[in-house]
RODO-2510 file (C-alpha; in nm, 4 decimals, decimal comma):
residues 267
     n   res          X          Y          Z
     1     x   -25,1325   -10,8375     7,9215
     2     x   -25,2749   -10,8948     7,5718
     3     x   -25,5019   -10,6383     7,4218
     4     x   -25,7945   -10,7803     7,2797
     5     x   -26,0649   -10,6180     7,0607
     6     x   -26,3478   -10,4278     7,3094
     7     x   -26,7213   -10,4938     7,3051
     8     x   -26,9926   -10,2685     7,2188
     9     x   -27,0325   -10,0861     7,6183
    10     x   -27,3778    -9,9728     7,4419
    11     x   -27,4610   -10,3126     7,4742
    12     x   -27,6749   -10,3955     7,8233
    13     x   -27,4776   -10,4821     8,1389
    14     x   -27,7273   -10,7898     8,2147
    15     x   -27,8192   -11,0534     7,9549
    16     x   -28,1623   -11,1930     7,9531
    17     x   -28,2054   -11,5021     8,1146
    18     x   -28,3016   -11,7709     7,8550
    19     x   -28,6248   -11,9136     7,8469
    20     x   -28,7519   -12,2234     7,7274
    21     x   -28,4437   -12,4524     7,6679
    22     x   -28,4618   -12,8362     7,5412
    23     x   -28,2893   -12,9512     7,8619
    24     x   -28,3709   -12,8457     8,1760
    25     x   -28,1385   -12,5569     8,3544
    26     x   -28,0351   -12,3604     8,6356
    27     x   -27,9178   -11,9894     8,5153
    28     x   -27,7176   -11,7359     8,7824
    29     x   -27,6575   -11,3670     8,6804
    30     x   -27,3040   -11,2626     8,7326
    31     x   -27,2247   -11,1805     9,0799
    32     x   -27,1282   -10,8417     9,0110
    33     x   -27,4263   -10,6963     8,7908
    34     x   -27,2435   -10,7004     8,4366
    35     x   -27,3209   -11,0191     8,2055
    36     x   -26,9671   -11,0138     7,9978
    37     x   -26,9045   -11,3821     7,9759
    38     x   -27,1260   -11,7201     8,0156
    39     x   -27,0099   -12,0246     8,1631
    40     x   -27,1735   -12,3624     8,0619
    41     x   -27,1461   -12,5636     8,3379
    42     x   -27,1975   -12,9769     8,1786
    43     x   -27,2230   -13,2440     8,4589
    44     x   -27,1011   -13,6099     8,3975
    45     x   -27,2077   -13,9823     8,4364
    46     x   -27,4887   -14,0635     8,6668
    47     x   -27,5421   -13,6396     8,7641
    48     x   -27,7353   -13,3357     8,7426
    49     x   -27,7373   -13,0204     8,7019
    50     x   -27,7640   -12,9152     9,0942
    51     x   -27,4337   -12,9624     9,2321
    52     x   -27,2694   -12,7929     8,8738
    53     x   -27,5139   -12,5079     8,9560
    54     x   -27,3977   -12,4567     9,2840
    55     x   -27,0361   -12,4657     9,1612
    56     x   -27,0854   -12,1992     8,9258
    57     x   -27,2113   -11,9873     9,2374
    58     x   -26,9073   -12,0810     9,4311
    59     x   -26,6634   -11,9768     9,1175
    60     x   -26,7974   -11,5787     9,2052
    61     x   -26,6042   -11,5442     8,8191
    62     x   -26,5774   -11,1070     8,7678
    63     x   -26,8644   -11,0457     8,5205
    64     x   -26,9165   -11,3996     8,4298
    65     x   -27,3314   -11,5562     8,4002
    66     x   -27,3265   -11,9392     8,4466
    67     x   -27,5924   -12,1662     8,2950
    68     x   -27,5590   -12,5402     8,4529
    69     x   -27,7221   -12,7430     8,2257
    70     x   -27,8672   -13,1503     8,3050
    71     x   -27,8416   -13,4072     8,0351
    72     x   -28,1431   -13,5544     7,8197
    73     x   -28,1167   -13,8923     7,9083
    74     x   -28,2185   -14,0211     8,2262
    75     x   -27,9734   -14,3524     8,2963
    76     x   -28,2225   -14,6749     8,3626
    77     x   -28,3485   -14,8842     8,6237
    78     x   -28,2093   -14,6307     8,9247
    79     x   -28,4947   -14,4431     9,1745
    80     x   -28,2350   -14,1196     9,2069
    81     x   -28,2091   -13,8696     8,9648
    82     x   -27,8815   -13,9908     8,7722
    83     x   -27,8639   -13,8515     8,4183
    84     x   -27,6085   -13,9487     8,0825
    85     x   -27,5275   -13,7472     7,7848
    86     x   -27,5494   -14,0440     7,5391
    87     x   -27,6815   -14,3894     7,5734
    88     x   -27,3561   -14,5082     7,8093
    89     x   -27,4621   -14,8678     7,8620
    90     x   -27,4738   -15,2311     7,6551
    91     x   -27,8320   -15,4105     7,7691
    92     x   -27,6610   -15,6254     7,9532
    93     x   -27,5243   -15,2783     8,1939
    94     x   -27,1823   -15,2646     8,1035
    95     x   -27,0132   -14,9438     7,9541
    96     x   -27,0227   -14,9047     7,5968
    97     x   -26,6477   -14,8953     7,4620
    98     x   -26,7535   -14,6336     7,1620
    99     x   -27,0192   -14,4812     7,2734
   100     x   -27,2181   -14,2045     7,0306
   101     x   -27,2742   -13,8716     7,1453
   102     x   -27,4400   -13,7075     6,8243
   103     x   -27,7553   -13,6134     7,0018
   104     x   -27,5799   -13,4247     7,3015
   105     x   -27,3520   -13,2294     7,1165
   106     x   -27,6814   -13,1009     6,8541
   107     x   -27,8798   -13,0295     7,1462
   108     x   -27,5443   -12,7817     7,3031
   109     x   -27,5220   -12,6354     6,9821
   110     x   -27,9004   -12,5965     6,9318
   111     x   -27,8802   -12,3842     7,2833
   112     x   -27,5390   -12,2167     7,2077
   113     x   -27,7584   -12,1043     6,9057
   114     x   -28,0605   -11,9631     7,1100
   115     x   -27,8313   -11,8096     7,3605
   116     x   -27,6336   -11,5801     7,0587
   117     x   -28,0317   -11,5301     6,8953
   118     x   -28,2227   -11,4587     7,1594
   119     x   -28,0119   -11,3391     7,4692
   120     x   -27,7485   -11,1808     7,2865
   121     x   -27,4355   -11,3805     7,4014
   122     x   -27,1579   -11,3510     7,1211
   123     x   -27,0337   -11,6459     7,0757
   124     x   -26,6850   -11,6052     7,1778
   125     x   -26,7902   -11,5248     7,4765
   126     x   -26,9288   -11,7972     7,5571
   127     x   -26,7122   -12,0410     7,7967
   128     x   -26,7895   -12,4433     7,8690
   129     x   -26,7065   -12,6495     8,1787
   130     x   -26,7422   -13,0591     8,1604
   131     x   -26,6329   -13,2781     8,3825
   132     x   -26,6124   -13,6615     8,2124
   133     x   -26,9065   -13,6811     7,9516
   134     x   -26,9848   -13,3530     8,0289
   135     x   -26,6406   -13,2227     7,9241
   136     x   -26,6693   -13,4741     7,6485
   137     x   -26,9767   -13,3275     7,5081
   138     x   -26,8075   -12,9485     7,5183
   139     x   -26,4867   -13,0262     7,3790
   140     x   -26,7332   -13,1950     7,0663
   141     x   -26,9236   -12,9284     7,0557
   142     x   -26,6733   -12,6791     6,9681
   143     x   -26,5363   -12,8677     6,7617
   144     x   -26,9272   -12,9005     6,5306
   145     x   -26,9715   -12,4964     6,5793
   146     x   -26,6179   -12,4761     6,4316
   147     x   -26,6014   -12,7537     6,0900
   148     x   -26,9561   -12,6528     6,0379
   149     x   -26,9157   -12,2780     6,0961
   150     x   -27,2108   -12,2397     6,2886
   151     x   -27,1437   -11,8773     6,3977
   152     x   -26,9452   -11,6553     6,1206
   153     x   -26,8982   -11,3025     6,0230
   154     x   -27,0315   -11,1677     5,7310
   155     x   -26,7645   -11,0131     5,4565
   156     x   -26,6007   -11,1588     5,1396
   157     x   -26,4068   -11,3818     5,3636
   158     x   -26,5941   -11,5765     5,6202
   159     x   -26,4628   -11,5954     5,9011
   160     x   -26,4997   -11,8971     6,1072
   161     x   -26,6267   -11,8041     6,4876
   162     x   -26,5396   -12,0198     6,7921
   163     x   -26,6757   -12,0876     7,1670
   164     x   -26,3867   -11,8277     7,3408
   165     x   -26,2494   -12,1833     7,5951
   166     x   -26,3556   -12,5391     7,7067
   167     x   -26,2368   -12,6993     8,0531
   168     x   -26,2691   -13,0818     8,0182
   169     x   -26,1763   -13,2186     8,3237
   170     x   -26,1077   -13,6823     8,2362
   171     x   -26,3001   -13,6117     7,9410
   172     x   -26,1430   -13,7106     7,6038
   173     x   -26,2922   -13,6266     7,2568
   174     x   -26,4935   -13,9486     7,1468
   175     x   -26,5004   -13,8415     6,7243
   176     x   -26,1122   -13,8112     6,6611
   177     x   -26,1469   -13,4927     6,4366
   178     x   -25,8564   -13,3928     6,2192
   179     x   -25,9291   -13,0436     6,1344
   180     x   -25,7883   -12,7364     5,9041
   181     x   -25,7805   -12,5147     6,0189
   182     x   -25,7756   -12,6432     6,3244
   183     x   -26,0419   -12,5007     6,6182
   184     x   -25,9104   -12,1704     6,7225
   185     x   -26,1189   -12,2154     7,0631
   186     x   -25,8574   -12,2525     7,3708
   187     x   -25,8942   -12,5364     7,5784
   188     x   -25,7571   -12,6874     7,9096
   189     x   -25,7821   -13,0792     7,9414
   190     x   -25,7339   -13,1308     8,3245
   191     x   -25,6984   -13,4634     8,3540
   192     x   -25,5729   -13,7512     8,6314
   193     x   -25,2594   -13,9987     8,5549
   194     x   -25,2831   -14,4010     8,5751
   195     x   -25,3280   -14,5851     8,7917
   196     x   -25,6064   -14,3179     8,8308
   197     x   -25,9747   -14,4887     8,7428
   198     x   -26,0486   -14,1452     8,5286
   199     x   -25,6972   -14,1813     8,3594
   200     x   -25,7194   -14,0446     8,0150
   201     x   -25,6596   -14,3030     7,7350
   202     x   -25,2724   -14,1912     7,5989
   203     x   -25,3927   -14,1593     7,2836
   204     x   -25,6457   -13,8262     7,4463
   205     x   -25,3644   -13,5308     7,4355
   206     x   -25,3135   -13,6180     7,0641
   207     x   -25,6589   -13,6185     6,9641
   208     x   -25,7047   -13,2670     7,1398
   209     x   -25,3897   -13,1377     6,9186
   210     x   -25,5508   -13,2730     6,6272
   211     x   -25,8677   -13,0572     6,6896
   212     x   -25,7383   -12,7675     6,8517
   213     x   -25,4986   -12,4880     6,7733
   214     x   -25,3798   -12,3923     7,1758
   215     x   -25,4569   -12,7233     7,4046
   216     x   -25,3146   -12,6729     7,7567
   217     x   -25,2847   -13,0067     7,9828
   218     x   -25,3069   -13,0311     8,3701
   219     x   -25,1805   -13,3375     8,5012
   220     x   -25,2321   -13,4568     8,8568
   221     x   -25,1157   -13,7235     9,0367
   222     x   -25,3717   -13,9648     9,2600
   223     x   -25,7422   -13,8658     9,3853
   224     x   -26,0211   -13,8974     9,1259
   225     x   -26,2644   -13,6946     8,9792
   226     x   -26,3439   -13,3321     9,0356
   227     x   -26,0572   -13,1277     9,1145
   228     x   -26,0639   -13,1477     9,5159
   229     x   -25,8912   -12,8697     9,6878
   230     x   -25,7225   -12,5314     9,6523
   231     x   -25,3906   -12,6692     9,4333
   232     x   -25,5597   -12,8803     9,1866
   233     x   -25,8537   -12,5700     9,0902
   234     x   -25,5178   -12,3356     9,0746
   235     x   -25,4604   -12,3740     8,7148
   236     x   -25,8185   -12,4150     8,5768
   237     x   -25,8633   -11,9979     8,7937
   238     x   -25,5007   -11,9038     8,5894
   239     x   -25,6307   -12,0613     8,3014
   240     x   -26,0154   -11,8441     8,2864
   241     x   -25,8343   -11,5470     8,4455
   242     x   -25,6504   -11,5529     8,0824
   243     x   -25,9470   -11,6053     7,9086
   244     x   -26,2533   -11,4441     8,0686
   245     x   -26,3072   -11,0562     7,8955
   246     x   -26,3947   -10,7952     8,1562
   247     x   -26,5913   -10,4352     8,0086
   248     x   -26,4041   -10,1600     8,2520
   249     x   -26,5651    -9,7446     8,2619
   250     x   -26,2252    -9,6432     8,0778
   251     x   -26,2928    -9,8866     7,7333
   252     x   -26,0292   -10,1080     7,8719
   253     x   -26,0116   -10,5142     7,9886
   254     x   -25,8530   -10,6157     8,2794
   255     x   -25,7741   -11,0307     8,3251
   256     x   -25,9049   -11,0364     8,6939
   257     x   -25,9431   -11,4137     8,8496
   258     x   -26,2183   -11,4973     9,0646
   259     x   -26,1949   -11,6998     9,4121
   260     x   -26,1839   -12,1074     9,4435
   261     x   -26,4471   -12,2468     9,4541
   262     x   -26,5668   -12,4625     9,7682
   263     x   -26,4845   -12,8467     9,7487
   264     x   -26,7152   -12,9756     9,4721
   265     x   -26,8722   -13,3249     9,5969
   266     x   -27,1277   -13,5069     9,3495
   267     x   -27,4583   -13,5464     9,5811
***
């Protein structure tokens, strides 16, 4: 097991929840009464925050606070609830082909900013979950806190400070960054093969390598969508039981992985 550096156990076991946000939210406390990491939980096309909320519940992560967050922009012309991260569609109701996702990734950095200011996450310990757009918008967003060195330590070298992981699940990186140094944030880009309908472009693993120092790739074969049962979430649990901290009595960390998660159905 790698030893990592420890956190201030002064600090306070629970976070305070965050108050007003500019998108609206659904916050859960960890399960087990200590608030040592925060999941971002980003939902994709046509979605809302609900079901991503009630995944983060299911997850029961050790010491882990999940925020499920629902996009700005509420998709056109449909009587459900059915939200989009960017403008998605031409006027004529096809899918853009390069569509811009600017305003997204400012607002999750504008929040990833609050949450360090105001409730006291650090930053890298901070984790993000997107599936399509939503893992889109994450994977961009680390990249922006990264280039732009939105979080940094003070000293006569600054030190560039990243989100500690991102889970895109069939979401590829939209800006095609080429970055040095490249992000140091680890990131998992779950993702379904052709003749899949959510099939990743080819081009998507490269881009990720182009942006990010450690990219790890899960590739399944058939279904669609959310990961679906017990052996498709089984790497994206090894993966966060690698990453997730955990503050023990005896100044130590233990990697502990939490349960699966129910079958995740968008409603």
């Amino acid at each position: 097991m790698t030893v990592r550096q420890l956190p201030d156990l002064q600090s306070p076991r629970r976070k305070p929840a965050p108050g007003a946000l500019p998108l609206k939210y659904s916050y859960v406390p960890s399960d087990d009464g200590t608030d040592e990491n925060l999941l971002i939980l980003l939902h994709g096309l046509g979605d809302t925050e609900l079901p991503f909320a009630n995944l983060g519940r299911s997850l029961k992560l050790p010491q882990t606070a999940t925020l499920s967050l629902r996009a700005a922009i509420r998709i056109p012309f449909l009587e459900e609830d059915a939200f989009q991260w960017y403008p998605s569609f031409d006027p004529l109701g096809d899918l853009l082909e390069r569509p811009n996702p600017t305003g997204a990734v400012d607002l999750i950095v504008a929040i990833l900013q609050t949450l360090v200011n105001d409730c006291g996450w650090p930053v890298n310990r901070i984790h993000m979950f997107g599936f399509a757009q939503g893992g889109s918008v994450a994977a961009e967003a680390a990249i922006k806190i990264w280039k732009e060195r939105t979080f940094a330590s003070e000293g006569e070298t600054i030190q560039r400070l990243g989100l500690a992981s991102v889970i895109t699940v069939g979401g590829p990186l939209l800006e095609h960054p080429t970055i040095t140094p490249r992000c140091s944030t680890r990131i998992l880009v779950f993702h379904r093969i052709s003749p899949s309908a959510s099939a990743l472009p080819e081009s998507a693993l490269g881009s990720f390598r182009k942006g990010f120092e450690r990219v790890q790739e899960v590739k399944i074969t058939g279904g669609e969508g959310m990961p679906r049962n017990r052996q498709e979430w089984e790497p994206i649990m090894r993966f966060w039981s690698e990453v997730l901290e955990r503050r023990r009595p005896n100044d130590m960390f233990e990697v502990v992985s939490g349960g699966l998660p129910n079958e995740h159905r968008k409603t």
